[in-house]
C-alpha positions in Angstrom: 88.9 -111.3 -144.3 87.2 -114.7 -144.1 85.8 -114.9 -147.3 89.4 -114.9 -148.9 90.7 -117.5 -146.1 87.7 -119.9 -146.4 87.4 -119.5 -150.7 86.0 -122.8 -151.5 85.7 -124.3 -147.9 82.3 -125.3 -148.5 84.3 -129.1 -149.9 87.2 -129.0 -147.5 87.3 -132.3 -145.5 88.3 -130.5 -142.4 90.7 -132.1 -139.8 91.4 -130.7 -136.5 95.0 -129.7 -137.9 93.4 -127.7 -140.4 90.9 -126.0 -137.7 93.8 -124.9 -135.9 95.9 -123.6 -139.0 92.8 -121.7 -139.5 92.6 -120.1 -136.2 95.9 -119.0 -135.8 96.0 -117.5 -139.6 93.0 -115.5 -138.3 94.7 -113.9 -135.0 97.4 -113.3 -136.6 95.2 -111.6 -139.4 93.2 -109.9 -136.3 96.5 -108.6 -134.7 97.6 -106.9 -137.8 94.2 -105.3 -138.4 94.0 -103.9 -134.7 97.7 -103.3 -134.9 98.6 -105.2 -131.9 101.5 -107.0 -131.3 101.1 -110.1 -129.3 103.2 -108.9 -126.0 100.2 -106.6 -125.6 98.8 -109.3 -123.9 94.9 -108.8 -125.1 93.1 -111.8 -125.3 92.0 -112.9 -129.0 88.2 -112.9 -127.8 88.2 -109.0 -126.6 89.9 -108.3 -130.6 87.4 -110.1 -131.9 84.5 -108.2 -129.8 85.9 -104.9 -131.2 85.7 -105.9 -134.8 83.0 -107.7 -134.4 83.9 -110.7 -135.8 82.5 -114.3 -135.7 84.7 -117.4 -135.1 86.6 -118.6 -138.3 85.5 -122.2 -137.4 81.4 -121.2 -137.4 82.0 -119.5 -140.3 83.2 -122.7 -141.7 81.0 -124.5 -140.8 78.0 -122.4 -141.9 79.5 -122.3 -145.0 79.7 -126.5 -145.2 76.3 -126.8 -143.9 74.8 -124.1 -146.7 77.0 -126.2 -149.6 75.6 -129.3 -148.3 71.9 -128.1 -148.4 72.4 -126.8 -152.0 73.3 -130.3 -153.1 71.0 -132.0 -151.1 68.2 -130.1 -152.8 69.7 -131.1 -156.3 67.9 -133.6 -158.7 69.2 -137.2 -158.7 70.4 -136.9 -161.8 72.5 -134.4 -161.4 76.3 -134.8 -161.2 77.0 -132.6 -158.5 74.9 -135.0 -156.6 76.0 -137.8 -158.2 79.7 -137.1 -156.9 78.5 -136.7 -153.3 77.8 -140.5 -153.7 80.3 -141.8 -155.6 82.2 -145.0 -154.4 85.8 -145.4 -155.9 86.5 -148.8 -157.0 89.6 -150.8 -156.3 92.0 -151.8 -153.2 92.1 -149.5 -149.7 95.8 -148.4 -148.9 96.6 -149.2 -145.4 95.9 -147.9 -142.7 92.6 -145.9 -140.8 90.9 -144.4 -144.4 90.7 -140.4 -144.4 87.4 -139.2 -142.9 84.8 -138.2 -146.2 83.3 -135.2 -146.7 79.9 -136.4 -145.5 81.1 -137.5 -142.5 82.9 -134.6 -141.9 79.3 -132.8 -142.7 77.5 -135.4 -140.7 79.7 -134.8 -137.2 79.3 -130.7 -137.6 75.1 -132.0 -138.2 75.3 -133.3 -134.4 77.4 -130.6 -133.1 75.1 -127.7 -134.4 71.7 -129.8 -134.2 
């Protein structure tokens, strides 16, 4: 089930809107698996204990932290890695700048140590 959610996550530059798109995609995607309609009232975390599934967001960020050793790891030379340092030329719109990939890599660094 996650693999087709996540396909490709490994470059999302994942906001906290996304994380909890994400998370409700999931239950609703665990709720249809277990059959369970949510005036059941079962909590997501005993669903997930009986299929034995991880959290969508670990998953995530497993995947991000594996992409970003795979590059790391790349020659200099090589464009993949190349990319991961590229600086765009030209004027900043307004406003607070988008968070970057690497910081978004950096942040989940510090939260996993």
């Amino acid at each position: 089930m996650c693999i087709v959610v996540l396909h490709g996550s490994e470059t999302w530059p994942v906001t906290k809107e996304n994380e909890v798109a994400l998370h409700r995609a999931e239950m609703r995607m665990v709720r249809c698996m277990c059959g369970i309609k949510p005036q059941d009232r079962i909590p997501s975390k005993r669903l997930k204990e009986i299929l034995g599934l991880d959290d969508i967001i670990s998953i995530l960020q497993q995947n991000m932290l594996r992409w970003y050793g795979h590059v790391v790891r790349k020659e200099d030379n090589d464009w993949v890695k190349k990319c991961m340092e590229y600086e765009v030329v030209g004027a900043m719109s307004r406003g607070r700048p988008k968070k970057t990939w690497t910081e978004i890599v950096e942040k989940t660094v510090r939260h996993v140590n």
